[in-house]
C-alpha positions as CSV (number, residue, x, y, z in Angstrom):
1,X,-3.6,-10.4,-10.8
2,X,-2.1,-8.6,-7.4
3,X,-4.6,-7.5,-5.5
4,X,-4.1,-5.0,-2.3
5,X,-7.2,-3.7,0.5
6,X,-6.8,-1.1,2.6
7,X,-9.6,-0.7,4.9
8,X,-9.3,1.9,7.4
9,X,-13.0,1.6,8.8
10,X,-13.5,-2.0,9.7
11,X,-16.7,-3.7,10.9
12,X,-17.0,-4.5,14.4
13,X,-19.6,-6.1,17.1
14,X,-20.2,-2.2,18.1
15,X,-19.6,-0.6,14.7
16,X,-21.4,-1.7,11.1
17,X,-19.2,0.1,8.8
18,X,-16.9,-0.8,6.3
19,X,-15.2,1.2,3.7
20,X,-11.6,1.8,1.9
21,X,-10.2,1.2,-1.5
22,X,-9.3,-2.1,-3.3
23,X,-6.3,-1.8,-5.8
24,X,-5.7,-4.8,-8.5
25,X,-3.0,-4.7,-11.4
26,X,-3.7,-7.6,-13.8
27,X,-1.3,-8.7,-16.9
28,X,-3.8,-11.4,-18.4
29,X,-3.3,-13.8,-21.0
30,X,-3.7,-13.3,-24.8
31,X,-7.2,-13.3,-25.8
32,X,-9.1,-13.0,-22.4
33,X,-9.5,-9.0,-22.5
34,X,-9.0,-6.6,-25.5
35,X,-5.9,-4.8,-23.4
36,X,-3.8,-7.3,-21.1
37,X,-2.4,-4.7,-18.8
38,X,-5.6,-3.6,-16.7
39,X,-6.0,-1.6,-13.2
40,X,-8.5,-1.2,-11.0
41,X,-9.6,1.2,-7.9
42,X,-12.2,-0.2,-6.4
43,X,-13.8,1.8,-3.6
44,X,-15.6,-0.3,-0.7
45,X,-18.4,1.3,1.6
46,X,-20.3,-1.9,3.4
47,X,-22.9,-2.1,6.6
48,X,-23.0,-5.4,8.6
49,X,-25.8,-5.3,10.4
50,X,-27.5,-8.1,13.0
51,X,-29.4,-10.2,10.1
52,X,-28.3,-8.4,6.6
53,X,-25.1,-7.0,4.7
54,X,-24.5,-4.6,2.0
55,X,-22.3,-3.4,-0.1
56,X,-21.3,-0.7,-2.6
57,X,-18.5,-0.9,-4.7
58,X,-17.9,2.1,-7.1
59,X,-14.7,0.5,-9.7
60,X,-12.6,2.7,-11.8
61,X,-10.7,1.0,-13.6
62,X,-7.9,1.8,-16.9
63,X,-6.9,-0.6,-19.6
64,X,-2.8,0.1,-19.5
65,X,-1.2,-1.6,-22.9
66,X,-0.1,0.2,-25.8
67,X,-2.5,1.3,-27.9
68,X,-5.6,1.3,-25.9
69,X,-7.3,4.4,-24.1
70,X,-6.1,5.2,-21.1
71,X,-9.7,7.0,-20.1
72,X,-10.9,5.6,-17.1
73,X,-14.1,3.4,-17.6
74,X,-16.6,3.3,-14.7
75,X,-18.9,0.2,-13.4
76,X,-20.5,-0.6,-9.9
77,X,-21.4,-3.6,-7.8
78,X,-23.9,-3.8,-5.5
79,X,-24.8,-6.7,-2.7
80,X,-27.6,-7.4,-0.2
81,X,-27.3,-10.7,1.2
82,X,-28.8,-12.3,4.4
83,X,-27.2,-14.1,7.3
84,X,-27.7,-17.1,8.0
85,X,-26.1,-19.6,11.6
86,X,-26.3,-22.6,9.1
87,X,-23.7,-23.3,6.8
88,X,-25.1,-21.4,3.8
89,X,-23.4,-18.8,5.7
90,X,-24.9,-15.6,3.4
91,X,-27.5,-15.5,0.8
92,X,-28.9,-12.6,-1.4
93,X,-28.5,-10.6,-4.7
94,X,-25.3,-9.2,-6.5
95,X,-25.7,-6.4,-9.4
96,X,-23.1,-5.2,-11.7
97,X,-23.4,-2.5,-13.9
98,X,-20.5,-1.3,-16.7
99,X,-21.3,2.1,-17.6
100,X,-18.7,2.8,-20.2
101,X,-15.8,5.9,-20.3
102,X,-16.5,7.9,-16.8
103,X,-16.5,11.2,-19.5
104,X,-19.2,10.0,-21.6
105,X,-21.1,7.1,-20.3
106,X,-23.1,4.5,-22.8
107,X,-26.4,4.6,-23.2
108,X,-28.5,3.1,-20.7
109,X,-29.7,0.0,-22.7
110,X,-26.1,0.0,-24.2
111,X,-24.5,-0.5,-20.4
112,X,-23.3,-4.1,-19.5
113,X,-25.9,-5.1,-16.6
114,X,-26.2,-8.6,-14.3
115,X,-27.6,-9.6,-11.4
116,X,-26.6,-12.6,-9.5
117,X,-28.3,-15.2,-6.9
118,X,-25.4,-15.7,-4.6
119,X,-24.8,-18.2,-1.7
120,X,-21.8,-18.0,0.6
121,X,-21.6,-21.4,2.3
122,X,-18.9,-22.3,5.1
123,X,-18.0,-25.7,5.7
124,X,-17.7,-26.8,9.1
125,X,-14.8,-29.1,8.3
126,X,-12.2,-29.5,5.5
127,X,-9.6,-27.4,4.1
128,X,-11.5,-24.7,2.9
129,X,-12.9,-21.6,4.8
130,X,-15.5,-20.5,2.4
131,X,-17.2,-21.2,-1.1
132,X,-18.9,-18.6,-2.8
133,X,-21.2,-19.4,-5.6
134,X,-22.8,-17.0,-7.3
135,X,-25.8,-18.0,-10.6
136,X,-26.2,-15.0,-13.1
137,X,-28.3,-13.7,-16.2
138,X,-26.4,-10.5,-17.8
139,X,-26.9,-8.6,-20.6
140,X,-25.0,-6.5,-22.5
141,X,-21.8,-8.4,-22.1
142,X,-21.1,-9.1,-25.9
143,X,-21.4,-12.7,-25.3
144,X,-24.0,-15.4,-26.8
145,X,-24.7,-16.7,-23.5
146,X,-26.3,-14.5,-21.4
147,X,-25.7,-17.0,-18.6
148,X,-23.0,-17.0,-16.3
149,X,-21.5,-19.3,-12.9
150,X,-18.8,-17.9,-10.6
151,X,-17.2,-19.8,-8.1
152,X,-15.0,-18.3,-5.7
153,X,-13.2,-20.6,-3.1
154,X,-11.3,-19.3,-0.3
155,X,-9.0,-21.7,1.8
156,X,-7.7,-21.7,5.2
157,X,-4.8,-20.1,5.9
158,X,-4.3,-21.1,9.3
């Protein structure tokens, strides 16, 4: 996957706001998604504030291989998580929502939903500048196992 973020409004210690656009081109493996050629445009509007973040993240995104649609499908993301000075650096709530084709959207109890206890922890020592680990139930995913586990581990770069 090649991932690009452009954010022209950044966050600040005298400015809350965040927003831009998040681009990612993925060529995937056999049998992981239907279509293997996949992009995304994934817009970012986001509010740090003293105690709390959140974030909204409208995604359209296109399945590109031959033989697919090309209609743009829509989903969303949604965070609120709370700060913390510990090392359990953020905790709080993720939602995703898959809506279907942006032209004619599933049914609402058709639409791929979860929600996600998240907890962003950064270590004080060691080679890695964040861990982000994220406990779900979803529904609608076409999957046996409602459950899911993300873990998402960011390393320093410096």
């Amino acid at each position: 996957k090649f991932r690009i973020k452009w954010l022209p409004i950044q966050n600040s210690e005298t400015q809350p706001w965040a927003a831009g656009l998040n681009i990612e081109y993925a060529t995937l493996k056999s049998g992981m998604e239907e279509s293997r050629n996949h992009i995304e445009y994934r817009f970012v509007l986001a509010h740090e504030g003293s105690n709390y973040e959140w974030a909204i993240n409208p995604v359209l995104g296109s399945d590109l291989s031959a033989g697919y649609s090309k209609t743009p499908h829509f989903n969303y993301y949604a965070s609120l998580l709370k700060k913390s000075s510990s090392s359990l650096h953020r905790f709080g709530l993720e939602y995703y929502q898959y809506t279907g084709p942006y032209n004619n959207s599933f049914p609402g109890n058709q639409q791929a939903k979860s929600l996600f206890a998240v907890a962003n922890i950064s270590p004080t020592s060691g080679p890695f500048h964040e861990w982000n680990f994220h406990v779900g139930l979803g529904k609608g995913w076409n999957t046996a196992d409602p459950w899911m586990i993300k873990l998402i581990i960011s390393p320093k770069l410096h």
